[in-house]
N, CA, C and O atoms as CSV, one atom per row, in Angstrom:
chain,resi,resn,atom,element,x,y,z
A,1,UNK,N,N,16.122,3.791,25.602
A,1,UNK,CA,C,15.125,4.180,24.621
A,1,UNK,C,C,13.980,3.165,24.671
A,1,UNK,O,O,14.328,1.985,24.635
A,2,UNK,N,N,12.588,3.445,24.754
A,2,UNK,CA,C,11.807,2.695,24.694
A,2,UNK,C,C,11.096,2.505,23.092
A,2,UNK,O,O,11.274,3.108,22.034
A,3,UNK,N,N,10.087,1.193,23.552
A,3,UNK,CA,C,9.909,1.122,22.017
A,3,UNK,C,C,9.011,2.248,21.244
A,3,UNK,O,O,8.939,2.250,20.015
A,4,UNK,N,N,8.284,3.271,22.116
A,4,UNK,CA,C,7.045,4.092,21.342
A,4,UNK,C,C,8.449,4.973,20.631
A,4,UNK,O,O,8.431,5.235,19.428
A,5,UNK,N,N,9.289,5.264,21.256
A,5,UNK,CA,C,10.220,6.035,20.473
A,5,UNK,C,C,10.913,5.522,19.627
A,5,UNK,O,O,11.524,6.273,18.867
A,6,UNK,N,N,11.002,4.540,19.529
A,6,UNK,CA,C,11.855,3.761,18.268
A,6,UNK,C,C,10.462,3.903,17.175
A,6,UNK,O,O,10.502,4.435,16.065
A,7,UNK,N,N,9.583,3.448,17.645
A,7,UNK,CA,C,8.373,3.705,16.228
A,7,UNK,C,C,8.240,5.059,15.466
A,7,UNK,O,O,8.247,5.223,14.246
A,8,UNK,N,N,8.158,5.690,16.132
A,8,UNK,CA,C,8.203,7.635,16.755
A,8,UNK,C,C,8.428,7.835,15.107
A,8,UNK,O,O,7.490,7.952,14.318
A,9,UNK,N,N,10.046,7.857,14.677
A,9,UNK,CA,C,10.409,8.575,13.423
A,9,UNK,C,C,9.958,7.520,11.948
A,9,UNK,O,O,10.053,7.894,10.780
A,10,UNK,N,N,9.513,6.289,12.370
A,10,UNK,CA,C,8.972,5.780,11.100
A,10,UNK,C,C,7.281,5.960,11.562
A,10,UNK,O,O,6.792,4.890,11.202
A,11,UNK,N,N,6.404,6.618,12.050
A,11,UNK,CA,C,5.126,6.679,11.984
A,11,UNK,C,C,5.826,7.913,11.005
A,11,UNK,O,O,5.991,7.661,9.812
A,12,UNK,N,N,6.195,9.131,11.502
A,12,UNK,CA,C,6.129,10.349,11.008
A,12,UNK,C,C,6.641,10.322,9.523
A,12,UNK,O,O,6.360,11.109,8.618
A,13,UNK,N,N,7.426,9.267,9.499
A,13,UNK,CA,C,7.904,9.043,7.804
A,13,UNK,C,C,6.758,9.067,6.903
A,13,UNK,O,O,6.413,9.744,5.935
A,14,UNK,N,N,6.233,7.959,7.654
A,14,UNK,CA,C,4.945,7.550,6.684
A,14,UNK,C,C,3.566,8.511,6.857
A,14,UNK,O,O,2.763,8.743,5.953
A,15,UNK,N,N,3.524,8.793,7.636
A,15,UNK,CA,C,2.451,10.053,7.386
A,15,UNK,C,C,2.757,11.558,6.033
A,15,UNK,O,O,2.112,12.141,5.161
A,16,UNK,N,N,4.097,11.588,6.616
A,16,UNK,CA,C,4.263,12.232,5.668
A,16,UNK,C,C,4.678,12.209,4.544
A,16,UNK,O,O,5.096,13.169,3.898
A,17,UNK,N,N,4.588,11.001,4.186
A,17,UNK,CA,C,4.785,10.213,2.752
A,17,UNK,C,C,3.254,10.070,2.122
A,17,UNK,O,O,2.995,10.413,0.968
A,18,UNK,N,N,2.502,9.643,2.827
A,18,UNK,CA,C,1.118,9.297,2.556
A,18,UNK,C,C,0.412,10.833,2.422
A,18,UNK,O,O,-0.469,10.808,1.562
A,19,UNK,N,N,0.585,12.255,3.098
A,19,UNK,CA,C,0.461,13.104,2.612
A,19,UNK,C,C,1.262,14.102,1.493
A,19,UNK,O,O,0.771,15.209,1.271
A,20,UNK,N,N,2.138,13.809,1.000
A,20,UNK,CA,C,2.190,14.347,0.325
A,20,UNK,C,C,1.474,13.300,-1.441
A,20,UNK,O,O,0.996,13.644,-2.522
A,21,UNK,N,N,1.733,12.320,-0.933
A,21,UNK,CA,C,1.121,11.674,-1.858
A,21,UNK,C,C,-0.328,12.002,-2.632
A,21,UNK,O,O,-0.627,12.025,-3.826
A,22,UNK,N,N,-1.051,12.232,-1.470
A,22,UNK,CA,C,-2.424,12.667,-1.423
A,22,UNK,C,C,-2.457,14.116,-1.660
A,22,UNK,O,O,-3.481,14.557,-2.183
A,23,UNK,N,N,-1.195,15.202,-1.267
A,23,UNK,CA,C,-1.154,16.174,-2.188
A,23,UNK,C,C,-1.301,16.417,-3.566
A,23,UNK,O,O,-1.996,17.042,-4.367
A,24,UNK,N,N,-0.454,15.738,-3.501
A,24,UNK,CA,C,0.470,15.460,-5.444
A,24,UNK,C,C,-1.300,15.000,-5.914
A,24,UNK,O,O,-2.067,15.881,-6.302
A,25,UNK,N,N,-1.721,13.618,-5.807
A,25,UNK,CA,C,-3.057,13.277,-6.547
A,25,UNK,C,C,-4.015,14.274,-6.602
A,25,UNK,O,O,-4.546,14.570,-7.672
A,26,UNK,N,N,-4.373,14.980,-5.261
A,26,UNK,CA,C,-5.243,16.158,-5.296
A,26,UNK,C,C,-4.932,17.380,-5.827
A,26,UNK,O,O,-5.726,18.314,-5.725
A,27,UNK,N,N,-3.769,17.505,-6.439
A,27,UNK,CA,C,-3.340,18.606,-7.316
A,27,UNK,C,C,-3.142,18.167,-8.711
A,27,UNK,O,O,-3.311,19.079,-9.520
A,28,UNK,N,N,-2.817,16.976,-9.237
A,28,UNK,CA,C,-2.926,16.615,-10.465
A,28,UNK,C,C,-3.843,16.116,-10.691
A,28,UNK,O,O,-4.427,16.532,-11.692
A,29,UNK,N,N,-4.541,14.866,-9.847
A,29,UNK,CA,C,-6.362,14.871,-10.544
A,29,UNK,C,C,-7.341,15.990,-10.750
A,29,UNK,O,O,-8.499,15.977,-11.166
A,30,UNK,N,N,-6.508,17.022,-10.318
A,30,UNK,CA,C,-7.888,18.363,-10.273
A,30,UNK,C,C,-9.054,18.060,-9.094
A,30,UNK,O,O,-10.235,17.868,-9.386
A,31,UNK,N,N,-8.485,18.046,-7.583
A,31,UNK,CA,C,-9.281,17.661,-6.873
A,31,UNK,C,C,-10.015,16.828,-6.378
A,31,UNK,O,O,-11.110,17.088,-5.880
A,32,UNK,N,N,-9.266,15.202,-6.486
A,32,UNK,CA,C,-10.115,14.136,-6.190
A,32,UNK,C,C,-8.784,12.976,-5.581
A,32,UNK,O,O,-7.927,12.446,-6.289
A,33,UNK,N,N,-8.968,12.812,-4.018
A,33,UNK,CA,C,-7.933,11.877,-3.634
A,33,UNK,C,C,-8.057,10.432,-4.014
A,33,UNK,O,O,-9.109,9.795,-4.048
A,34,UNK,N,N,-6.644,9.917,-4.343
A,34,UNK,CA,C,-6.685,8.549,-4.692
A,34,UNK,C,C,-5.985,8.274,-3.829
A,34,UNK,O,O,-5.213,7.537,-4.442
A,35,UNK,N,N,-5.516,8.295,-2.517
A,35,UNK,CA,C,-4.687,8.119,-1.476
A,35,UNK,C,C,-5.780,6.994,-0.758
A,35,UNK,O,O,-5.753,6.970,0.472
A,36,UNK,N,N,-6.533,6.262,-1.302
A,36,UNK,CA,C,-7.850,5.872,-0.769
A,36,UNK,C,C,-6.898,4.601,0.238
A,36,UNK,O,O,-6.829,4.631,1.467
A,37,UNK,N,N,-6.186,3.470,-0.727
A,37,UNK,CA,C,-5.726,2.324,-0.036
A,37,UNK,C,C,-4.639,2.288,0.940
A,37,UNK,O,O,-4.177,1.190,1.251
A,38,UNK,N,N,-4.180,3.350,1.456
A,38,UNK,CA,C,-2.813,3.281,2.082
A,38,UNK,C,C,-3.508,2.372,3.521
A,38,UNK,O,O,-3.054,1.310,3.947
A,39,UNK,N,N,-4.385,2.925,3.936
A,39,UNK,CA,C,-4.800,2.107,5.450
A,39,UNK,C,C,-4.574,0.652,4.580
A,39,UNK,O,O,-3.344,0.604,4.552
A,40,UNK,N,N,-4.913,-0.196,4.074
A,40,UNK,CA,C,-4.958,-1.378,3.310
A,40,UNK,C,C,-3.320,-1.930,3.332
A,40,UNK,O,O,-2.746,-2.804,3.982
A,41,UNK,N,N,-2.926,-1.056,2.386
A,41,UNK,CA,C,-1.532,-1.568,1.946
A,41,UNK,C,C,-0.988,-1.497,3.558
A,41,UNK,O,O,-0.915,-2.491,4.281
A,42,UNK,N,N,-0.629,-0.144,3.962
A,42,UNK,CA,C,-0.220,-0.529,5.081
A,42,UNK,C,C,-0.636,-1.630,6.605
A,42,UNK,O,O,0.145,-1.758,7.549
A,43,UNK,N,N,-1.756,-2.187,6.537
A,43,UNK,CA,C,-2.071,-3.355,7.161
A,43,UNK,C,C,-1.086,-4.349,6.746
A,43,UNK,O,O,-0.202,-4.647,7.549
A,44,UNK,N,N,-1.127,-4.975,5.445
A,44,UNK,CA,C,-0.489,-5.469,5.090
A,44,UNK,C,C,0.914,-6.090,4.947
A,44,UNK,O,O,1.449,-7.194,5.040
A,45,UNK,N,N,1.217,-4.868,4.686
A,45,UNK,CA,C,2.703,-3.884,5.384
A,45,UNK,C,C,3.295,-4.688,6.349
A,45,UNK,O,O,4.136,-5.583,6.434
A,46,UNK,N,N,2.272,-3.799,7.297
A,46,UNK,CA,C,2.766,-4.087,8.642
A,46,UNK,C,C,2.780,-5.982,9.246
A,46,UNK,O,O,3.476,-6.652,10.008
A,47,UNK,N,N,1.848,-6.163,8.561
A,47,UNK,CA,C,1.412,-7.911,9.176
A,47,UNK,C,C,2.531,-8.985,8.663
A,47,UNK,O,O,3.066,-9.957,9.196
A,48,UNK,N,N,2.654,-8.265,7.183
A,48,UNK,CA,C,4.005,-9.138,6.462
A,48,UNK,C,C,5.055,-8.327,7.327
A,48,UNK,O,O,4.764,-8.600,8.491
A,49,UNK,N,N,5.689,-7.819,7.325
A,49,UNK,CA,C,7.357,-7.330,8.345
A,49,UNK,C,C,7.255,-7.783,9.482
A,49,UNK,O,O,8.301,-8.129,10.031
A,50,UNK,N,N,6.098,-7.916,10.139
A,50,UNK,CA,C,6.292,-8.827,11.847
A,50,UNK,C,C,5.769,-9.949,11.810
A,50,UNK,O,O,5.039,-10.432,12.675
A,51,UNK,N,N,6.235,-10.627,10.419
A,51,UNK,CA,C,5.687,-11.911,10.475
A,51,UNK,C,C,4.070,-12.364,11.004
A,51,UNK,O,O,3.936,-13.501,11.458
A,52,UNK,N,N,3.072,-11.605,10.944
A,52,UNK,CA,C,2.189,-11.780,11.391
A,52,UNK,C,C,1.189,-12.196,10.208
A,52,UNK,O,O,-0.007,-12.476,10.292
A,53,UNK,N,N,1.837,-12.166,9.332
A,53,UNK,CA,C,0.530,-12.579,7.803
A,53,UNK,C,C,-0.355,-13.704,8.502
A,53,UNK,O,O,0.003,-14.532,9.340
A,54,UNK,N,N,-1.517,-13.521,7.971
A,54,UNK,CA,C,-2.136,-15.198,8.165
A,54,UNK,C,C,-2.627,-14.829,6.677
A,54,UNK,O,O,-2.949,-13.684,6.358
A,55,UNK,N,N,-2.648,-15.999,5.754
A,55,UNK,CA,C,-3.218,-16.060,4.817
A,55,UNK,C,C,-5.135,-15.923,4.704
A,55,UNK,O,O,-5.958,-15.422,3.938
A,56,UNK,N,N,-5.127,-16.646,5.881
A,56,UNK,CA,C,-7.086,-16.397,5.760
A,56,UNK,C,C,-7.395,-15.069,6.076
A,56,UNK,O,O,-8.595,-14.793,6.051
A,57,UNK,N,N,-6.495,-14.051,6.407
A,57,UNK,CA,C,-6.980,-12.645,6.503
A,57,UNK,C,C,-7.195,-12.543,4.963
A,57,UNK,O,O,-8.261,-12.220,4.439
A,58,UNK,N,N,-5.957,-12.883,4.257
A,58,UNK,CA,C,-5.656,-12.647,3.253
A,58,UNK,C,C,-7.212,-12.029,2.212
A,58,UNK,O,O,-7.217,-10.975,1.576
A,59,UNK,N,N,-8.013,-12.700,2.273
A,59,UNK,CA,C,-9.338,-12.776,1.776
A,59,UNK,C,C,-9.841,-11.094,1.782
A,59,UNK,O,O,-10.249,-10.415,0.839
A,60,UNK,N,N,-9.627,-10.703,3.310
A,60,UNK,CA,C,-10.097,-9.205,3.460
A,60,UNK,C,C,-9.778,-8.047,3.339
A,60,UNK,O,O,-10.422,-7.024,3.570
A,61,UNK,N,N,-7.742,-8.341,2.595
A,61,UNK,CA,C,-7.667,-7.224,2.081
A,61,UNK,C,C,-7.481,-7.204,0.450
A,61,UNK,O,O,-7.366,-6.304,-0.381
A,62,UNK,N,N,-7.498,-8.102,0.419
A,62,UNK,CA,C,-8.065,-8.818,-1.271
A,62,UNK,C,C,-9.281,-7.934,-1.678
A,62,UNK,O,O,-9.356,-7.264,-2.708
A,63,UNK,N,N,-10.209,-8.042,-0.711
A,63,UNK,CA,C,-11.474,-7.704,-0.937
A,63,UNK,C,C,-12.048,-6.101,-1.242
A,63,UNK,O,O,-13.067,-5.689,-1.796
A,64,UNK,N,N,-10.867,-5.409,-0.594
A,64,UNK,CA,C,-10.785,-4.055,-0.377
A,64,UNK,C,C,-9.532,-3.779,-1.500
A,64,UNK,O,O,-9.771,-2.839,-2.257
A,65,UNK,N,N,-8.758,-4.190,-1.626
A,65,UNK,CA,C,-7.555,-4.055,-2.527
A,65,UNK,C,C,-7.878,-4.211,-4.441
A,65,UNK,O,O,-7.700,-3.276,-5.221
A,66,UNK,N,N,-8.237,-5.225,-4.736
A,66,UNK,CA,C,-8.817,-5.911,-5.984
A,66,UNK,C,C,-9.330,-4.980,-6.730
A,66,UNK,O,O,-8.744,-4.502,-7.701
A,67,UNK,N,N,-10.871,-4.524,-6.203
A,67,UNK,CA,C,-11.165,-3.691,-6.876
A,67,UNK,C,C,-10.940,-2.550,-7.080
A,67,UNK,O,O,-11.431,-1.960,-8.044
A,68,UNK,N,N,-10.265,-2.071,-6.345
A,68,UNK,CA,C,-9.420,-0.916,-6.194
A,68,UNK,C,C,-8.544,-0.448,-7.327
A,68,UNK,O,O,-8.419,0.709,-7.728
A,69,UNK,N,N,-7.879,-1.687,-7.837
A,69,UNK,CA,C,-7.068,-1.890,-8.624
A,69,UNK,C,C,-7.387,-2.000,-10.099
A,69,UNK,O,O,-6.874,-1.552,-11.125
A,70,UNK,N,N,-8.586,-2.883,-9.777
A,70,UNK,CA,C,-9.899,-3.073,-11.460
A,70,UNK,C,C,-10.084,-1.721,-11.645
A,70,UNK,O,O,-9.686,-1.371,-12.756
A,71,UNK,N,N,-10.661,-0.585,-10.792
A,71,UNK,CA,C,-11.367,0.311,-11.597
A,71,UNK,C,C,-10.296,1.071,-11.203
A,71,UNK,O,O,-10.858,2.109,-10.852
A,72,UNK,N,N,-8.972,1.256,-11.009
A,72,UNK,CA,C,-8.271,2.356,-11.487
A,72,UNK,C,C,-7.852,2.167,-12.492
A,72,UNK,O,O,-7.986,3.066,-13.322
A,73,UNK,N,N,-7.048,0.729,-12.939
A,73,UNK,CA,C,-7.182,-0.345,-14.562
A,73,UNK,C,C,-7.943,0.739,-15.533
A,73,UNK,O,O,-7.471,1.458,-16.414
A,74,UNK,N,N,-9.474,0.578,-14.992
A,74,UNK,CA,C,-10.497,0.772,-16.153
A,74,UNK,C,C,-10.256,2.539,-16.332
A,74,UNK,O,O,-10.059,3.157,-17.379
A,75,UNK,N,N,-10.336,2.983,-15.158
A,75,UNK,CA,C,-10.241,4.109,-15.389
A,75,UNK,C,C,-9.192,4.618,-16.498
A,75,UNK,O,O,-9.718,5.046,-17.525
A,76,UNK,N,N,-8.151,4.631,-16.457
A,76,UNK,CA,C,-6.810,4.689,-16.629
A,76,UNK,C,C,-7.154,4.482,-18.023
A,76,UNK,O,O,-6.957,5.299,-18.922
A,77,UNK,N,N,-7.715,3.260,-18.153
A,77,UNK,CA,C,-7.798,2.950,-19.821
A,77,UNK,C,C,-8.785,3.686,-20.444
A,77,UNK,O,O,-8.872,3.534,-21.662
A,78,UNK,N,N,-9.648,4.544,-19.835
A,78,UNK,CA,C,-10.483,5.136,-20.130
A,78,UNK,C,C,-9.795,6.314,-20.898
A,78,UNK,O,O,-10.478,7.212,-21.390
């Protein structure tokens, strides 16, 4: 078995985790995806499980992540 096939059934997991996700939001927000951060989280993801974190990335998905988080916060409390 090579390795593209060992990846093979966890890409397809997560795709289809990340879509139905983005179903579900686009059917209960009434048409508006919040599936926005998965590229993000999953960077992340991926960099922490193969030991690959570097903290000075750290900064750039902070940067993309943060507010993400503030205005769904605000929203939410809205």
């Amino acid at each position: 078995m090579n390795v593209a096939t060992e990846y093979r059934a966890g890409v397809f997991a997560l795709t289809g985790i990340c879509g139905l996700i983005d179903v579900a939001c686009f059917v209960a927000i009434g048409g508006v995806f919040a599936e926005l951060m998965t590229g993000n989280l999953l960077l992340v993801g991926i960099s922490i499980g193969t030991r690959q974190f570097d903290p000075s990335t750290a900064a750039l998905y902070a940067s993309a992540i943060v507010p993400f988080l503030l205005g769904a916060f605000a929203a939410g409390r809205l």
